[in-house]
C-alpha positions in Angstrom: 0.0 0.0 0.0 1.2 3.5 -0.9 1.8 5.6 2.0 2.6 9.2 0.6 6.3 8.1 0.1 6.6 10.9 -2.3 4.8 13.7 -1.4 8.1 15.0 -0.5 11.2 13.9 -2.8 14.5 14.2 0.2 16.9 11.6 -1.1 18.1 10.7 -4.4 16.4 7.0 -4.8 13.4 9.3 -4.8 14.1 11.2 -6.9 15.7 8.8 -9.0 12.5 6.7 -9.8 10.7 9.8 -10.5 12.9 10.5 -13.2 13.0 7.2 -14.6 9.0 7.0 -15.3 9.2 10.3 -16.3 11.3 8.9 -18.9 10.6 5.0 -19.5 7.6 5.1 -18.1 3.9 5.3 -17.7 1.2 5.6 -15.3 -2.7 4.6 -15.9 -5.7 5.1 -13.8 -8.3 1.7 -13.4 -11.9 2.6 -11.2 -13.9 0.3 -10.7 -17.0 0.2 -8.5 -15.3 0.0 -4.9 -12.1 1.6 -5.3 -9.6 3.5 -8.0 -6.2 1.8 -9.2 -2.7 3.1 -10.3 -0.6 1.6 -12.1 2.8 2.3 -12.9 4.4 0.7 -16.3 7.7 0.7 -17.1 10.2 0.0 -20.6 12.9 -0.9 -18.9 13.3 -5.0 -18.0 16.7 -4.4 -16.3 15.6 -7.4 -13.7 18.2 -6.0 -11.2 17.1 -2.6 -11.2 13.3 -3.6 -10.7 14.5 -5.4 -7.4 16.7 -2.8 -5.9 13.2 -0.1 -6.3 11.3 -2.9 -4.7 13.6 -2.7 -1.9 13.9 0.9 -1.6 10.1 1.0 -1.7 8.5 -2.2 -0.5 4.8 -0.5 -1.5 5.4 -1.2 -4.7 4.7 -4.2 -6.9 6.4 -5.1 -10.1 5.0 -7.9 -12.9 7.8 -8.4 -15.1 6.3 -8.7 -18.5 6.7 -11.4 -21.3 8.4 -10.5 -24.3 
């Protein structure tokens, strides 16, 4: 669950990520009935990276996609 991690970009895995789906990435809005959804798409399949943001921000969730 995201808990306002970045309302306030202080360090530079912050601001980091930010960049990098500003570039690479993309973000799309799902509502349904009960509740809205966000989610965050990235290019880049750099396996590596992925897991070093999911340990910086355990929140969020990555799907690696099939070719």
């Amino acid at each position: 669950m995201y808990n306002n991690e970045f309302l306030t970009i202080d360090n530079e895995q912050k601001a980091y990520l930010l960049g990098l789906l500003y570039a690479d990435g993309c973000i799309s809005k799902a509502k349904t009935i009960r509740y809205e959804n966000y989610n965050v798409t990235l290019a880049n399949t750099n396996e590596k990276l992925m897991k070093d943001i999911k340990n910086i921000f355990p929140p969020l969730e990555f799907e690696p996609k099939s070719p």
